[in-house]
ROKOL-231070 format. One line per field, with one value per atom (N, C-alpha, C): residue in three letters; x, y, z; residue number from 1. Coordinates in Angstrom, 1 decimal, always signed. Atoms other than C-alpha are relative to their C-alpha. Last residue first. Example, Ala and Ser with C-alpha at 12.3 -4.5 7.8 and 13.67 -1.06 7.14 Angstrom:
2
res = (SER,SER,SER,ALA,ALA,ALA)
c1 = (-0.9,+13.7,-0.8,+0.9,+12.3,+0.9)
c2 = (-1.1,-1.1,+1.1,-1.2,-4.5,+1.2)
c3 = (+0.0,+7.1,+0.8,+0.0,+7.8,+0.0)
n = (2,2,2,1,1,1)
//
This chain:
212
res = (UNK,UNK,UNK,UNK,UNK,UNK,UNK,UNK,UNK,UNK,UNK,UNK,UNK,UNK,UNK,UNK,UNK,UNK,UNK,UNK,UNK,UNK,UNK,UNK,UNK,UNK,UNK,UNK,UNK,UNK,UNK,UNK,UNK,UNK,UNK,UNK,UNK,UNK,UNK,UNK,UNK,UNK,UNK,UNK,UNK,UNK,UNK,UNK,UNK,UNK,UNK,UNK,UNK,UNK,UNK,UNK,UNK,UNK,UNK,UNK,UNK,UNK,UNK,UNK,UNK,UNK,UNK,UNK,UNK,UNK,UNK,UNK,UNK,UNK,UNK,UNK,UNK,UNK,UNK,UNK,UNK,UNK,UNK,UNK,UNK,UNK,UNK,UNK,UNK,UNK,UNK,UNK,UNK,UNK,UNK,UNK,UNK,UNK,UNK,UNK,UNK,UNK,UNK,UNK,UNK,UNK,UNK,UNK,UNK,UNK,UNK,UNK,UNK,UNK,UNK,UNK,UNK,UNK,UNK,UNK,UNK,UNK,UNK,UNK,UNK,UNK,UNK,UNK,UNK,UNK,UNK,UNK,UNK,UNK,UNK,UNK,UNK,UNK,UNK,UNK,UNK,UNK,UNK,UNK,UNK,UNK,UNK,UNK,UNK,UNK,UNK,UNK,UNK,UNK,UNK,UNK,UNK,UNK,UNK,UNK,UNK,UNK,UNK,UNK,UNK,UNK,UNK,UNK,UNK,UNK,UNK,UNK,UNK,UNK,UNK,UNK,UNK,UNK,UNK,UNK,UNK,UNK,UNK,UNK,UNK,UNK,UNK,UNK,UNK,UNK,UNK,UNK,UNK,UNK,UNK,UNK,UNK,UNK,UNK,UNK,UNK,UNK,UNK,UNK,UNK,UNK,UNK,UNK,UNK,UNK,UNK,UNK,UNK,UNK,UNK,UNK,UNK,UNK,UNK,UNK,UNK,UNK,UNK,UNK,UNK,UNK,UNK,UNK,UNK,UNK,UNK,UNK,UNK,UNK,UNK,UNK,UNK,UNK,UNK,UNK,UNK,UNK,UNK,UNK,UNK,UNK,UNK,UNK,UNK,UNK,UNK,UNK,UNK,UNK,UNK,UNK,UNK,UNK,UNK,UNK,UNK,UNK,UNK,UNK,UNK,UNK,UNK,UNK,UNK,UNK,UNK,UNK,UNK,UNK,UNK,UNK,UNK,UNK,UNK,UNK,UNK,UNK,UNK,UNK,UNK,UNK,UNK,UNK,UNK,UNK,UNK,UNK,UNK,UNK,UNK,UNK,UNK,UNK,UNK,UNK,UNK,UNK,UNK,UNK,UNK,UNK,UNK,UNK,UNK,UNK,UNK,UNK,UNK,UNK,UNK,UNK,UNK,UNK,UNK,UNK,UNK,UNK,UNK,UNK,UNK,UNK,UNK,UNK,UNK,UNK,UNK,UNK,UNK,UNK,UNK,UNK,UNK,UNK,UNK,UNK,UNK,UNK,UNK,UNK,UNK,UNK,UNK,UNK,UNK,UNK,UNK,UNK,UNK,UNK,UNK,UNK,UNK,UNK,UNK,UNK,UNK,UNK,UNK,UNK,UNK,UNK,UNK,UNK,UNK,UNK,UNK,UNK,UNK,UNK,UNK,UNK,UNK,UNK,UNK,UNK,UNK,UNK,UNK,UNK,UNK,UNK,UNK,UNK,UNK,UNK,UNK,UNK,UNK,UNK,UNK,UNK,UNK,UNK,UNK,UNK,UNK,UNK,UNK,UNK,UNK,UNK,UNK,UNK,UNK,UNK,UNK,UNK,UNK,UNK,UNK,UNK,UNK,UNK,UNK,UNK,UNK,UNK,UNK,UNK,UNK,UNK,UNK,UNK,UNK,UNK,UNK,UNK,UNK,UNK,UNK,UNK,UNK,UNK,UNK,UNK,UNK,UNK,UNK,UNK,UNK,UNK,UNK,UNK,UNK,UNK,UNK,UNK,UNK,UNK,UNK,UNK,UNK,UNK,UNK,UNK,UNK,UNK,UNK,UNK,UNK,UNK,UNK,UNK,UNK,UNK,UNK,UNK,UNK,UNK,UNK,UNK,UNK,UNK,UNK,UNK,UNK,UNK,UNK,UNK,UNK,UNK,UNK,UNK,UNK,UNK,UNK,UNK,UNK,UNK,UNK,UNK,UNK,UNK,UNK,UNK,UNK,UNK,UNK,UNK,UNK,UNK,UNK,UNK,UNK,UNK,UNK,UNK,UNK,UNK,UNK,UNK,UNK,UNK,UNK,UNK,UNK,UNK,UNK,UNK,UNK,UNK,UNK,UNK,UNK,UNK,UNK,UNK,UNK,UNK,UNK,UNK,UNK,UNK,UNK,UNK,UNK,UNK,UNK,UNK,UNK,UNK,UNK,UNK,UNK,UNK,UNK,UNK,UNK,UNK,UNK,UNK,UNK,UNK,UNK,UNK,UNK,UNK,UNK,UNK,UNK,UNK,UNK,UNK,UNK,UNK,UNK,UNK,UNK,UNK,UNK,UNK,UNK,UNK,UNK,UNK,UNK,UNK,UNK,UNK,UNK,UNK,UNK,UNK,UNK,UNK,UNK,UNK,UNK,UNK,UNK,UNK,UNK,UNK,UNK,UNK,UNK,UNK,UNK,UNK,UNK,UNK,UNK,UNK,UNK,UNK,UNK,UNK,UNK,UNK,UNK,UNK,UNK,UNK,UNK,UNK,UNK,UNK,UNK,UNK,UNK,UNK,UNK,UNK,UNK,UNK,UNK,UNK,UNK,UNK,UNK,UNK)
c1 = (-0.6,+2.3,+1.2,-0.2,-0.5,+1.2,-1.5,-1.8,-0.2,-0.3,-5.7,+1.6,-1.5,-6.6,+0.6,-0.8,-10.0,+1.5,-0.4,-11.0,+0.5,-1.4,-12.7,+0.5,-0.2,-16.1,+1.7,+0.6,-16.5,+0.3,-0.6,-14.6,-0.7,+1.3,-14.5,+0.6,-0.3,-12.9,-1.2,+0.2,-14.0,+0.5,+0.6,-11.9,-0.5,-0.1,-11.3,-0.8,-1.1,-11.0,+0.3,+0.7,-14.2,+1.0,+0.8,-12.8,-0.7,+1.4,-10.7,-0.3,+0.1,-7.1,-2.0,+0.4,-6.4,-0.2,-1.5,-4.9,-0.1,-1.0,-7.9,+2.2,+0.1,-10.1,+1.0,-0.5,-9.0,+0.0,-1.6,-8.9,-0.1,-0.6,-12.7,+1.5,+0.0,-14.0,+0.7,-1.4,-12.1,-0.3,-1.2,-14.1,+0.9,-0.3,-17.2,+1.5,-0.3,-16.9,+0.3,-0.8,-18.0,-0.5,+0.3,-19.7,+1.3,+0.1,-18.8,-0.2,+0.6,-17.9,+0.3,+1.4,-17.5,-0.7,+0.0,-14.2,-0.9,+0.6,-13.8,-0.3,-0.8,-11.1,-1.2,+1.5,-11.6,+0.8,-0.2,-9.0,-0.9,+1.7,-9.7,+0.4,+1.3,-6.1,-1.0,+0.5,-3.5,-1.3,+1.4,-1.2,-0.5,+0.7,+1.9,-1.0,+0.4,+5.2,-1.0,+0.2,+6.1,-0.7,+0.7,+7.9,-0.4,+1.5,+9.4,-1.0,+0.3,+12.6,-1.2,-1.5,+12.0,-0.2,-0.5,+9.1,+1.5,-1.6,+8.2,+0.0,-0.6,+4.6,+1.1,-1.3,+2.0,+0.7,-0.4,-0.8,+1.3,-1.5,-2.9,+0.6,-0.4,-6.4,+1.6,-1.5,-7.5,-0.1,-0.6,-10.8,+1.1,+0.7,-12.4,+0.4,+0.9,-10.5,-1.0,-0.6,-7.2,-1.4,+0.4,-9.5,+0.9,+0.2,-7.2,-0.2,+1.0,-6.2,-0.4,+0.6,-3.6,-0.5,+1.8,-1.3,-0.4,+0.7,+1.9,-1.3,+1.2,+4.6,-1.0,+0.8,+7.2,-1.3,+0.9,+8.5,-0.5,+0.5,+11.9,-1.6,-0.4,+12.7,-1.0,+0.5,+13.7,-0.1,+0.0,+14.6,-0.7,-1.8,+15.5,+0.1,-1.1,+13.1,+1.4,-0.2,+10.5,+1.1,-0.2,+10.2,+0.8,+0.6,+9.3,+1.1,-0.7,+10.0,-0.2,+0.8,+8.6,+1.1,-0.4,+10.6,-0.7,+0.2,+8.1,+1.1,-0.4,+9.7,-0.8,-1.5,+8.1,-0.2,-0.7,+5.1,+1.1,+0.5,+2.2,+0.5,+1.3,+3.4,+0.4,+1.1,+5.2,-0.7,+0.8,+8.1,-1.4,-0.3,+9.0,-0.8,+1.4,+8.5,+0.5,-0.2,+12.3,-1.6,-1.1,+12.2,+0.1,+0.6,+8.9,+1.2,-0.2,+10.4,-0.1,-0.7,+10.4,-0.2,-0.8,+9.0,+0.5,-0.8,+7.4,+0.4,-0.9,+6.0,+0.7,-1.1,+3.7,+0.6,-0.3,+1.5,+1.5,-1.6,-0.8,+0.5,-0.9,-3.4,+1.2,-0.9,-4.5,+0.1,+0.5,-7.2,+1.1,-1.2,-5.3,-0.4,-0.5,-8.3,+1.4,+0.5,-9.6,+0.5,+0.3,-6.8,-1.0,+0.4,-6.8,-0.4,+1.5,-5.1,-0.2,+0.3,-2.1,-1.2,+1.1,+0.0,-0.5,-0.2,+2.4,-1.6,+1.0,+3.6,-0.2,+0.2,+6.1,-1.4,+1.7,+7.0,+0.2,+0.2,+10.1,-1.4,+0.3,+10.4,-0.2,-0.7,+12.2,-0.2,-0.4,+9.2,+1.6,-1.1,+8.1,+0.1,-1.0,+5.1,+0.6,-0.6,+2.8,+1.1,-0.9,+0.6,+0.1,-0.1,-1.7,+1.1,-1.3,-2.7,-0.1,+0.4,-6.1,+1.7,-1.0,-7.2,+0.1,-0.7,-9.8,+1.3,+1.0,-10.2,+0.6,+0.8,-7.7,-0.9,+1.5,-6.2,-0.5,+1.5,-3.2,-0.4,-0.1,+0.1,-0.9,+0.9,-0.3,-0.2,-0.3,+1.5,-0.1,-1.9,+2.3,+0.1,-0.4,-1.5,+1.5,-1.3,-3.1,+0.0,-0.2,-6.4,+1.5,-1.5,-7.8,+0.3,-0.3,-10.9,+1.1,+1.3,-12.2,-0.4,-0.1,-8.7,-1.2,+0.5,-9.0,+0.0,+0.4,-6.6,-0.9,+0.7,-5.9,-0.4,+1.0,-3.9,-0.3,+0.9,-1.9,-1.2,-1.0,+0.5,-0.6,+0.4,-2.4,+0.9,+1.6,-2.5,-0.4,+0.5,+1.4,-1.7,+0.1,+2.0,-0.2,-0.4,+0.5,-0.1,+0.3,+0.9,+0.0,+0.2,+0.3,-0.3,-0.5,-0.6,+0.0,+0.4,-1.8,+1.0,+0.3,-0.2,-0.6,+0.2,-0.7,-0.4,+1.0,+0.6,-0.1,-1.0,+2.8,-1.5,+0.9,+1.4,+0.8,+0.6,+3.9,-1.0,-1.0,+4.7,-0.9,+1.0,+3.4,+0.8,-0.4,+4.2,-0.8,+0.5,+3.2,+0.7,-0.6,+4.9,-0.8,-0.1,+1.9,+1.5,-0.4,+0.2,+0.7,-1.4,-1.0,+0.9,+0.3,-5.1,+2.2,+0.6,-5.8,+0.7,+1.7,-3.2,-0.7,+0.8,+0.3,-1.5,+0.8,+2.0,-0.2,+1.2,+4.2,-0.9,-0.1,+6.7,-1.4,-0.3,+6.5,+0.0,+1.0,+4.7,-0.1,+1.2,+6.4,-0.8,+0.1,+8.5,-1.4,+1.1,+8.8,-0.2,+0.9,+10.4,-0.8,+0.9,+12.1,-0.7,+0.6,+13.8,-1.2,+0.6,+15.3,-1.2,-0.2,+16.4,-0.4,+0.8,+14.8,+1.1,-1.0,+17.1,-0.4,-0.8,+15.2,+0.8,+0.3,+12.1,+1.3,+0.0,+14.1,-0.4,-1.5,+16.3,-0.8,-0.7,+12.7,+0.9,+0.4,+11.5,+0.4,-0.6,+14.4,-1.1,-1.1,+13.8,+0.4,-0.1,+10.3,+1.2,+1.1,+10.9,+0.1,-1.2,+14.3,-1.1,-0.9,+11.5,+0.9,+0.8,+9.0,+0.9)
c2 = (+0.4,+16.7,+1.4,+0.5,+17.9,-0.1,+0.3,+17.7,-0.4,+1.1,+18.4,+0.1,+0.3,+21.6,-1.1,-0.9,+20.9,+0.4,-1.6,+18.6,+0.4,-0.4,+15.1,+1.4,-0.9,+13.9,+0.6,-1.6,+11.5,+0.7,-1.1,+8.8,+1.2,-1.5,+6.6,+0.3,-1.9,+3.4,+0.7,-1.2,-0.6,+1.2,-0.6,-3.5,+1.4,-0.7,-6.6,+1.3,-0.6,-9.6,+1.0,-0.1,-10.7,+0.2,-1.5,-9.3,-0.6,+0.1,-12.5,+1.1,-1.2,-12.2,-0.6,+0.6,-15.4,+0.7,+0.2,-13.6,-0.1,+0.5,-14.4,+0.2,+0.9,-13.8,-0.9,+0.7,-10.4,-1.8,-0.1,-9.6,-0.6,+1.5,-11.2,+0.4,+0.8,-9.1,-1.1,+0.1,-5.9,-1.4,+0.5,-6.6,+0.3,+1.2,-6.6,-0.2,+0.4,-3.4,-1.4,+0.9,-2.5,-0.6,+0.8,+0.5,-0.7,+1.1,+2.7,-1.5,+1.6,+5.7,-1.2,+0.5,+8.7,-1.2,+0.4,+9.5,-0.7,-1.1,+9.2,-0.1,-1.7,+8.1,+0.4,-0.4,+4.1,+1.7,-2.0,+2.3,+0.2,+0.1,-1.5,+1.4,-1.0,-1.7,-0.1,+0.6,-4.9,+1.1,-0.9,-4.6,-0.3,+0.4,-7.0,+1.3,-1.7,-6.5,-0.4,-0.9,-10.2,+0.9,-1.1,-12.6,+1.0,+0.8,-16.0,+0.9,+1.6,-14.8,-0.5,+0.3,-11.0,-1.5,+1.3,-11.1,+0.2,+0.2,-7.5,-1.1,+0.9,-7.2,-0.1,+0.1,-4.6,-1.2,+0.8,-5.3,+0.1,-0.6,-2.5,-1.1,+0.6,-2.8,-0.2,+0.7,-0.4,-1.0,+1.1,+1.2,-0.8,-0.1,+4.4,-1.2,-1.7,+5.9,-0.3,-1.7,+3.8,+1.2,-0.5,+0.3,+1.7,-2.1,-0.8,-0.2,+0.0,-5.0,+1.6,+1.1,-6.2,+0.1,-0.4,-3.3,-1.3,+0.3,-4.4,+0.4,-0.1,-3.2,-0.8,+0.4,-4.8,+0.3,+0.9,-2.3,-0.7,+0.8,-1.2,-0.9,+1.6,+0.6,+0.0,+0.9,+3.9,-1.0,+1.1,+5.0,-0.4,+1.3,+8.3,-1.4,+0.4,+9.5,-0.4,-1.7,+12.0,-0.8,-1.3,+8.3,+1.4,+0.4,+5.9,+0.8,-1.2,+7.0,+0.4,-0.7,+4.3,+0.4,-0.4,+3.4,+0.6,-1.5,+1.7,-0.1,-0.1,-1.9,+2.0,-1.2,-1.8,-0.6,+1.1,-4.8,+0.7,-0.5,-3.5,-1.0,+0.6,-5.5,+1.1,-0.5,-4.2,-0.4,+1.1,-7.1,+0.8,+1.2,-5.2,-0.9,+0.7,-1.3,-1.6,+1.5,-0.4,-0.6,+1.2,+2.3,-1.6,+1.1,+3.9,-1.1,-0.5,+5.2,-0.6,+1.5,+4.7,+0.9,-0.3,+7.1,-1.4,+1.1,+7.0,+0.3,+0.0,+9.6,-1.0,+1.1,+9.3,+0.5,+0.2,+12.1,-1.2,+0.5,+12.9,-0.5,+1.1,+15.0,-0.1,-0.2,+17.1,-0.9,-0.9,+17.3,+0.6,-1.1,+15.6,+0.8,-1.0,+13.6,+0.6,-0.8,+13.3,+0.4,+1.1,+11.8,+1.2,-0.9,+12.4,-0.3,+0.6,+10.3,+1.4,-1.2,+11.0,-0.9,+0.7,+9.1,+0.5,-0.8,+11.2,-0.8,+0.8,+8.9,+0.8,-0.3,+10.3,-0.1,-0.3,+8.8,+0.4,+0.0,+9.5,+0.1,+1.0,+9.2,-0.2,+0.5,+12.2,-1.7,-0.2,+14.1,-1.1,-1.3,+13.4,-0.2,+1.0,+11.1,+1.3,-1.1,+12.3,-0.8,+0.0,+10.7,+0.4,-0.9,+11.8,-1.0,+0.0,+8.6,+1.1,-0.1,+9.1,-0.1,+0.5,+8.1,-0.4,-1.1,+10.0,-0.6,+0.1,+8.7,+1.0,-1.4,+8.1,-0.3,-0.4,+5.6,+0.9,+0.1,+6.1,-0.2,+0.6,+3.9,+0.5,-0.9,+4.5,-1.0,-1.7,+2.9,+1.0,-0.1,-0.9,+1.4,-1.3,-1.6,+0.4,-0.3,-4.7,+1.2,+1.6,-5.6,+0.4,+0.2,-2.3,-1.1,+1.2,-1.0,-0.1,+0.3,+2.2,-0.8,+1.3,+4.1,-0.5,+0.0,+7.1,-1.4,+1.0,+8.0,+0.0,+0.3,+11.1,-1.1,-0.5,+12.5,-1.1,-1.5,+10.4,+0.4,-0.6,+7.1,+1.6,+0.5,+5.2,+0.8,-0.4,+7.1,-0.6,-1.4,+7.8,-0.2,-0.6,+4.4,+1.1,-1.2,+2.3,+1.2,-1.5,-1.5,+1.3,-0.9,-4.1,+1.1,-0.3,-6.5,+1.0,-1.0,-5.7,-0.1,-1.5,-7.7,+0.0,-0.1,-11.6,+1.2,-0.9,-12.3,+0.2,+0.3,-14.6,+0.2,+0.7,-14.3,+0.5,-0.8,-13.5,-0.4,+0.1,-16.0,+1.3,+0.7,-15.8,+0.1,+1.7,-14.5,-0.2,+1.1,-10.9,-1.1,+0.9,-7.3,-1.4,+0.2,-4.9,-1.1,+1.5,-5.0,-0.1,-0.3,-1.1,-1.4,+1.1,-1.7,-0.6,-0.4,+0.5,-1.0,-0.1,+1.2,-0.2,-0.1,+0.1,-0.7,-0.7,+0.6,-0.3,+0.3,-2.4,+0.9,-0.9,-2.4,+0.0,+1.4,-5.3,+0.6,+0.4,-3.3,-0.9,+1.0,-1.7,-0.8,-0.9,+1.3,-0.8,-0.7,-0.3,+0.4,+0.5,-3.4,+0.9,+0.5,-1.5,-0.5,-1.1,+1.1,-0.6,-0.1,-2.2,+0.9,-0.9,-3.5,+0.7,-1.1,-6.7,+1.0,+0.0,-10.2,+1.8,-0.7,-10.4,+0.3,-0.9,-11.4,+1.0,-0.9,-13.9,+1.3,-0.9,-14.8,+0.4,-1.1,-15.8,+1.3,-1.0,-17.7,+1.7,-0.7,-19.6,+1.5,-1.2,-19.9,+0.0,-1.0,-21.3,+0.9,-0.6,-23.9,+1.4,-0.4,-25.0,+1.0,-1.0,-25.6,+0.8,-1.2,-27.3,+1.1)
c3 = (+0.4,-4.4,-0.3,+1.3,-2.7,-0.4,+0.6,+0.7,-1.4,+0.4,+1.5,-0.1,+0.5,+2.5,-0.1,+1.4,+3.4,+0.5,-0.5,+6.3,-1.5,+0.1,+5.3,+0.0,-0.6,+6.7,+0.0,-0.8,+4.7,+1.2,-0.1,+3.5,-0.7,-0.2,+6.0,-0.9,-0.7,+4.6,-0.1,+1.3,+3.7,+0.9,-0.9,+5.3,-0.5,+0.2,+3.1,+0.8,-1.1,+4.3,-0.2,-1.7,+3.0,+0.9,-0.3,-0.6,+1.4,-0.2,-0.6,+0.4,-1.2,-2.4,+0.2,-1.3,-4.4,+1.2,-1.3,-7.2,+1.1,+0.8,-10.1,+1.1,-0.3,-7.1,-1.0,-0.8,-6.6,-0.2,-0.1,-10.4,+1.6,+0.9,-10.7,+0.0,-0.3,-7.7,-0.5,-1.3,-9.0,+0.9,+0.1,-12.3,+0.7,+0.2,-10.9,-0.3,+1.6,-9.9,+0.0,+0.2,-6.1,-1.3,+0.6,-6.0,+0.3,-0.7,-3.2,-0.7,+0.5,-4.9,+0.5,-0.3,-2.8,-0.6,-1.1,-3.4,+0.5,-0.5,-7.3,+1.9,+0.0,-8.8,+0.1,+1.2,-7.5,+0.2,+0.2,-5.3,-1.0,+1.3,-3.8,-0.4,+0.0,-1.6,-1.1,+1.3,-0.7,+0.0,-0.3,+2.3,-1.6,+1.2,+3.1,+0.3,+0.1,+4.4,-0.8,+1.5,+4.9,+0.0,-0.3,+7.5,-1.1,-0.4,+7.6,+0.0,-0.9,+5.9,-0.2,-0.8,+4.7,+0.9,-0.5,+1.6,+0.9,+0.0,+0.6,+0.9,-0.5,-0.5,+0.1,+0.1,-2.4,+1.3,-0.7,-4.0,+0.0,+0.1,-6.2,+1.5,-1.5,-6.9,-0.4,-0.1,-9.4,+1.1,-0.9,-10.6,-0.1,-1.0,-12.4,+1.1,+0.0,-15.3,+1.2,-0.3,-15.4,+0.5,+1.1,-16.0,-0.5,+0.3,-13.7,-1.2,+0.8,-12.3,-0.1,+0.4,-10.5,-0.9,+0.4,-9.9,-0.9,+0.9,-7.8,-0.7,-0.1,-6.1,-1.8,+1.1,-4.6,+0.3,+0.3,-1.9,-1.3,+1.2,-1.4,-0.1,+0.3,+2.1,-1.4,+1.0,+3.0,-0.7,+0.5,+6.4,-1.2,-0.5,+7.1,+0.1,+1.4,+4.0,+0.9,+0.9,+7.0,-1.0,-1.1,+9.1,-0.7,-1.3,+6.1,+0.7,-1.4,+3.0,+0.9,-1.1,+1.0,+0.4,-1.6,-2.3,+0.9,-0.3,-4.9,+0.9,-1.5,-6.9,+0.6,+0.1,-10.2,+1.6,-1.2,-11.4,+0.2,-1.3,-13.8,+1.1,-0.5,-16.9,+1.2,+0.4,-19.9,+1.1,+0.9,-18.7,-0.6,+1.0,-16.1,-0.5,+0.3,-14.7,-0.9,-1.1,-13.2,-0.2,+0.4,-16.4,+0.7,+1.1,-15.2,-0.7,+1.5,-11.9,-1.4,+0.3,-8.1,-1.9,+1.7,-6.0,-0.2,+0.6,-2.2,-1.8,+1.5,+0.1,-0.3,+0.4,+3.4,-1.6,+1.2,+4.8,+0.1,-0.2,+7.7,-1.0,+0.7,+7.6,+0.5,+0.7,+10.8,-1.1,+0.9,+13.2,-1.1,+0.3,+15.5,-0.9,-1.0,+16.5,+0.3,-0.4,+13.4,+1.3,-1.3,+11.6,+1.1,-1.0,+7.8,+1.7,-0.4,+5.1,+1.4,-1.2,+3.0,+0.9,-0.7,+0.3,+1.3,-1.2,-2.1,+0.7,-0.5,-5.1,+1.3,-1.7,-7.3,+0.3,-0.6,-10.3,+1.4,-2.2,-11.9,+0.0,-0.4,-16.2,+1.6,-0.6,-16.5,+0.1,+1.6,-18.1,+0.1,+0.6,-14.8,-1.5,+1.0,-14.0,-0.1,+1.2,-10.9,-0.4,+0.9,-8.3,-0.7,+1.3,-5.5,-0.7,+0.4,-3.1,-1.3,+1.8,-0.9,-0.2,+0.6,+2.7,-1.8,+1.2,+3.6,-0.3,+1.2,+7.3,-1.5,+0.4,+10.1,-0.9,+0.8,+12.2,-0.1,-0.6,+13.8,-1.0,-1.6,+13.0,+0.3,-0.9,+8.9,+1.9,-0.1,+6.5,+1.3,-0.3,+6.7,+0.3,+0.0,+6.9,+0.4,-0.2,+5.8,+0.0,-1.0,+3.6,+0.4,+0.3,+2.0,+1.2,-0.7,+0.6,+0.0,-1.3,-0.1,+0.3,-0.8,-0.9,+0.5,-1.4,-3.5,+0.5,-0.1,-6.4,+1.4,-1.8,-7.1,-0.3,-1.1,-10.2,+1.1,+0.0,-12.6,+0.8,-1.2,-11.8,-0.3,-1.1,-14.1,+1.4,-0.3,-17.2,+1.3,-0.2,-17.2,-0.4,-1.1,-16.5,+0.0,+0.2,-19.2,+1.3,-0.4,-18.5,-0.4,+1.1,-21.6,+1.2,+1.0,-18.9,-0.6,+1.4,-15.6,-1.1,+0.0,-12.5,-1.3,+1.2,-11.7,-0.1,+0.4,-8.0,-2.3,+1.2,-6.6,-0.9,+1.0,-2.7,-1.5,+1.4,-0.5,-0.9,+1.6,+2.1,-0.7,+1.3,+6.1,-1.6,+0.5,+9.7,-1.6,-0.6,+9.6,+0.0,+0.0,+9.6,+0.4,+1.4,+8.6,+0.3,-0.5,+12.1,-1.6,+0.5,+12.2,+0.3,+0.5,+12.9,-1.0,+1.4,+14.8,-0.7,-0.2,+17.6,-1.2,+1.1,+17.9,-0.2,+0.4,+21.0,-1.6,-0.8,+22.5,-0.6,-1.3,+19.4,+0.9,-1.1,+16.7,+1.4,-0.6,+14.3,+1.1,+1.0,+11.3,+0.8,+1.0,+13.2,-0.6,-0.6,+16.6,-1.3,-0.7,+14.9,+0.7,+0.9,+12.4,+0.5,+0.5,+14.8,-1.0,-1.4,+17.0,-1.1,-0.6,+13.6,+0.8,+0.5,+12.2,+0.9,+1.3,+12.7,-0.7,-0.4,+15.8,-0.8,-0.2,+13.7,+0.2,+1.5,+11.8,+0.9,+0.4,+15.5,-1.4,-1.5,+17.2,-1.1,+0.3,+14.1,+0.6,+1.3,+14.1,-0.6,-0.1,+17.7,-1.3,-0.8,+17.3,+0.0,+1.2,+14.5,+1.2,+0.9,+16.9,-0.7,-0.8,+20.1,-1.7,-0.2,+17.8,+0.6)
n = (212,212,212,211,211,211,210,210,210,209,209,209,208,208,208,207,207,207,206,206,206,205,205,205,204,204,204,203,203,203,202,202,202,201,201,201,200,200,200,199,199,199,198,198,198,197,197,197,196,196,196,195,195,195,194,194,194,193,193,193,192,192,192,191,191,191,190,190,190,189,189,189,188,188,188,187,187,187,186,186,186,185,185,185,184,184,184,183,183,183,182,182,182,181,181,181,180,180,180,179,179,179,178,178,178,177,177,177,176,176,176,175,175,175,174,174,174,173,173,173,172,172,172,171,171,171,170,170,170,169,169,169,168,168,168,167,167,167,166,166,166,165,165,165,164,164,164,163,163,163,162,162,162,161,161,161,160,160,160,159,159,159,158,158,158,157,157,157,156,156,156,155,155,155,154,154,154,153,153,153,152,152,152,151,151,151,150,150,150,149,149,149,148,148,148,147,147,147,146,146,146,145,145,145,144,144,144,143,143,143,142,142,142,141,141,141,140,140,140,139,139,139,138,138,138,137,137,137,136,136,136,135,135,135,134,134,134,133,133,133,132,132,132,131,131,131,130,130,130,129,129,129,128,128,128,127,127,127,126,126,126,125,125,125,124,124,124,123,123,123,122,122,122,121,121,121,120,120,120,119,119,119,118,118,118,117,117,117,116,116,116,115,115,115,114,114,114,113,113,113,112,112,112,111,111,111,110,110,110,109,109,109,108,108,108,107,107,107,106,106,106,105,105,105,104,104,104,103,103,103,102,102,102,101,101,101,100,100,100,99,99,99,98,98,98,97,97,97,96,96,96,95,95,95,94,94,94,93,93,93,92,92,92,91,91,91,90,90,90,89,89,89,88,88,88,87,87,87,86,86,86,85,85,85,84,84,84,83,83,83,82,82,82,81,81,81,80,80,80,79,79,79,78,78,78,77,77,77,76,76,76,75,75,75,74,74,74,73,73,73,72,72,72,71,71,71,70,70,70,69,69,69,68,68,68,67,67,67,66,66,66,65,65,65,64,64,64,63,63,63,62,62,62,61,61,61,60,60,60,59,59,59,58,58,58,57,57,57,56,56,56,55,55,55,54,54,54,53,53,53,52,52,52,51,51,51,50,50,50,49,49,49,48,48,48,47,47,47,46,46,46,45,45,45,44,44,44,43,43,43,42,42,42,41,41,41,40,40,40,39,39,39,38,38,38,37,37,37,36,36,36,35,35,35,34,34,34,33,33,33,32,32,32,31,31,31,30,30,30,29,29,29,28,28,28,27,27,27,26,26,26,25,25,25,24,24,24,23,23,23,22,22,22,21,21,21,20,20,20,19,19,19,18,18,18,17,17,17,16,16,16,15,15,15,14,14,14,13,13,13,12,12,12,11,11,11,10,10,10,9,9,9,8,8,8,7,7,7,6,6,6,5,5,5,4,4,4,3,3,3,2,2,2,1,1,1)
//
């Protein structure tokens, strides 16, 4: 028991001081900001026959999500713009709203249709975590997307004993609550359970929004 323990000890400590308050090891994190856990990746089944310029376009909205690597307060309105270059680059601008800062807050990530493999909905994203002075590699994944009204999207980076996990329900419209059968049958086809899934506000969202 003792050795299991300190091997866990030295993976955490194996993190860099800035990573550990950054991703969730530091004494303040409010809300629900725990995205380093003990545990394995799950070995996921993305979207055949991906097409990324109908899916990395316009607004996506967030109105379920299991895990939070992003966001240290809690807010509401949590949406993702994306855009394809003629370049091939995707840019990925991720926001949400915190009422009592009465402000958005924004995240950025990129990566690029070429590092898409096998036709399947599965690229590495880079997050640009604290304003792009640390950016790290996420496997990302889209499980399941009609493109025109629902996605679920799993992402995960495996270090040691430990894994960056989050996993979102997305729809393109804000206000839609429906739950699509076929995001139940993609979670259950990749062993995700919608009862651990936590729905969003998203009303009462401030105008000017962030765009890409």
């Amino acid at each position: 028991m003792i050795s299991k323990i300190t091997f866990i000890f030295l993976s955490v400590s194996a993190l860099s001081l800035s990573q550990a308050f950054l991703f969730g090891f530091g004494p303040f994190t409010p809300g629900d900001y725990k995205p380093w856990r003990l545990g394995t990746c799950l070995v996921p089944t993305p979207v055949k026959n991906f097409q990324p310029e109908k899916f990395f376009k316009g607004h996506w909205y967030v109105q379920n999500h299991c895990g939070n690597f992003e966001w240290i307060l809690p807010g509401i309105c949590p949406t993702t713009e994306y855009n394809v270059t003629q370049d091939g680059d995707i840019l990925e601008l991720d926001y949400h709203y915190i009422p009592i800062t009465g402000r958005y807050k924004e995240k950025r990530a990129h990566s690029n249709t070429k590092l898409i493999k096998n036709g399947e909905g599965h690229l590495p994203m880079t997050f640009e975590f604290l304003r792009g002075l640390h950016p790290m590699d996420v496997p990302t994944f889209i499980l399941g997307t009609d493109y025109e009204n629902w996605a679920v999207v799993y992402y995960c980076k495996q270090q040691q004993v430990l894994k960056f996990e989050e996993s979102l329900i997305l729809t393109r419209k804000r206000d839609d609550e429906e739950i699509w059968q076929p995001v139940l049958d993609t979670l259950k086809l990749n062993k995700l359970d919608y009862r651990y899934f936590k729905p969003t506000v998203n009303t009462g969202c401030a105008p000017n929004e962030p765009h890409l």
